[in-house]
C-alpha positions in Angstrom: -2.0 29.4 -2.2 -4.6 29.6 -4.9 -7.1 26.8 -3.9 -7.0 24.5 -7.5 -3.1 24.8 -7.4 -3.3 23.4 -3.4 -6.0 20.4 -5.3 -3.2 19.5 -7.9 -0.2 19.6 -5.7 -2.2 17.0 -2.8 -3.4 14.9 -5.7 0.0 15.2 -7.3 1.7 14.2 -3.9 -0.3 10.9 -3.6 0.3 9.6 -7.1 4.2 10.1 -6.5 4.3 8.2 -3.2 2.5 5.6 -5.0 4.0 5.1 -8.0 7.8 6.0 -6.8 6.7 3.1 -4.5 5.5 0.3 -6.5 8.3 1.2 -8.8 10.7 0.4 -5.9 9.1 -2.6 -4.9 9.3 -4.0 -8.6 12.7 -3.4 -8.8 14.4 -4.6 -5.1 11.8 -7.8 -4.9 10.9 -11.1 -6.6 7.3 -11.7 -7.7 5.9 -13.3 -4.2 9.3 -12.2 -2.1 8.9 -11.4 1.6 10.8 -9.3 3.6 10.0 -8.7 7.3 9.9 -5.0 8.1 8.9 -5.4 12.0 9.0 -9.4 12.6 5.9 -11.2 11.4 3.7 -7.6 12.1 4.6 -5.3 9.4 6.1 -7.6 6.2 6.0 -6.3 2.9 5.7 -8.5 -0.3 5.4 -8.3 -4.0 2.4 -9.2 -5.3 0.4 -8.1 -8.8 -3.3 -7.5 -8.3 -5.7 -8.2 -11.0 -8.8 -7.1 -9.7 -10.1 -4.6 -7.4 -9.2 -4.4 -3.4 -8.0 -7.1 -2.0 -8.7 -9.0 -5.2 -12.2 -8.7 -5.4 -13.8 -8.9 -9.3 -10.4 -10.5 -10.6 -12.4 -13.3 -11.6 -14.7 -11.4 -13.8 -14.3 -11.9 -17.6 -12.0 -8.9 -19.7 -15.4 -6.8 -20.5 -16.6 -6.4 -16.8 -12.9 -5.7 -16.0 -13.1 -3.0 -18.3 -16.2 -1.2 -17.2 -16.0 -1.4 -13.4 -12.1 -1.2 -13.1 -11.4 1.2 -15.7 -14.2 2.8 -17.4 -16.5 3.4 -13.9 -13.3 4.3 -11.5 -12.3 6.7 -14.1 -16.1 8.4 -14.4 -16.3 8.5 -10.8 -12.8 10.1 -10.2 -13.6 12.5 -12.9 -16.7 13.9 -11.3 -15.2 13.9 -7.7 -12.4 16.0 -9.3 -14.9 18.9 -10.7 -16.8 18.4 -7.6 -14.2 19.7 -5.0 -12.4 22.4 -7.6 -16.5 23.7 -8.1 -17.7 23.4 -4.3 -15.9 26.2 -3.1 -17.8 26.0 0.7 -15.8 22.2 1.0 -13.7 22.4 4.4 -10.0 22.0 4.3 -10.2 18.2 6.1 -12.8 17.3 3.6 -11.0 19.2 0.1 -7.6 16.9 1.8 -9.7 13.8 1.6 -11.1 14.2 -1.3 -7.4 14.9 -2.7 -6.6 11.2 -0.6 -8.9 9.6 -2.4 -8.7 10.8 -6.2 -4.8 10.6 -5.8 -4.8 6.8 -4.9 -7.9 5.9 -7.4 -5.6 8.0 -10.4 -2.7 5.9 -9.0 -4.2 2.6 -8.9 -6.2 3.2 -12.7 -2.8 4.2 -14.1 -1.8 1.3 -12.9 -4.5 -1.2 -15.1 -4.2 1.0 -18.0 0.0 0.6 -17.9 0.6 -3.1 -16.3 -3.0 -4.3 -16.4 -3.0 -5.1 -12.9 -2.4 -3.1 -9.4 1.4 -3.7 -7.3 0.8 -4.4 -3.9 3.3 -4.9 -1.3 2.4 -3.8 2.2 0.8 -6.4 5.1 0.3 -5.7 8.6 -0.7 -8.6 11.0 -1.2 -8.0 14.8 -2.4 -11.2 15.1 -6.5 -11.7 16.5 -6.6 -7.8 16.9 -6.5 -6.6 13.2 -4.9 -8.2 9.8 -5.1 -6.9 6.3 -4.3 -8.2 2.8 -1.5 -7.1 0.7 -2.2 -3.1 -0.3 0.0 0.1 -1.7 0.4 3.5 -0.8 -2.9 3.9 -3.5 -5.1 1.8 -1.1 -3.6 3.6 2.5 -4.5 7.0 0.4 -8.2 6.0 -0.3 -8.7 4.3 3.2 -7.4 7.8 4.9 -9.0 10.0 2.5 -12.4 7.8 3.7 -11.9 8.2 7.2 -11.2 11.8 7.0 -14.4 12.2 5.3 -16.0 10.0 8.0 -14.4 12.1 10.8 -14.7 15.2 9.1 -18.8 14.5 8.8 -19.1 13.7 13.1 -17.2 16.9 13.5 -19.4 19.1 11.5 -22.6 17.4 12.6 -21.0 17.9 16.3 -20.6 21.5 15.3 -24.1 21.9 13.8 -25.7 20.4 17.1 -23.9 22.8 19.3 -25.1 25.4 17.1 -28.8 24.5 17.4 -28.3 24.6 21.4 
């Protein structure tokens, strides 16, 4: 498959799941609803996000929302975007994650630019071992894209040690 086609189709894929999601969730909950999806571990509710994960920055006044939720996300996505369809020599692992992350950063922008704030729905809590807030499938995209990257860097630098042996 020709290589920018495979980049459109995995960034394509991720902004579906995302927004067929949060469209789902608007429509089958009320604002603040819970629903238990595995007892009190996996519960999803409805929740609208001003600011950035987990809230962060939706306190700061309309301008500094603009530039660091809109204008800077946008810059940023833009340049990852003609990074990976220019740097041909990107592994497959790293061109996925990269797709991860530009796919949930679109997804979550469209999102400010349309509703002027982010749908979040998801919560997992298993209890003292690990607890998140209330995220999308944008969020889950960016986190695995992140740690693909992350994994993806140990197992080339793994592979460039062995090489030096």
């Amino acid at each position: 498959m020709n290589r920018t086609i495979f980049i459109i189709i995995l960034i394509a894929i991720n902004i579906a799941i995302d927004q067929i999601s949060k469209v789902w969730v608007r429509a089958n909950f009320d604002y603040a609803e819970i629903k238990s999806i595995i007892g009190d571990k996996f519960i999803m509710q409805y929740v609208e996000n001003k600011g950035a994960f987990l809230g962060m920055g939706s306190d700061m006044n309309d301008t500094l929302k603009l530039i660091f939720l809109l204008i800077l996300p946008v810059v940023v996505l833009g340049y990852v975007v003609y990074y990976i369809i220019k740097t041909k020599e990107l592994d497959r692992l790293s061109l996925i994650a990269f797709c991860c992350i530009i796919g949930g950063g679109i997804a979550n922008v469209f999102d400010r630019i349309v509703y002027g704030q982010v749908t979040d729905f998801f919560f997992i809590n298993l209890g003292g071992i690990f607890k998140t807030g209330i995220f999308n499938f944008a969020d889950l995209s960016v986190t695995t894209g992140m740690i693909m990257l992350l994994f993806g860097s140990f197992l080339n630098k793994k592979k460039a040690d062995n090489n030096l042996d």
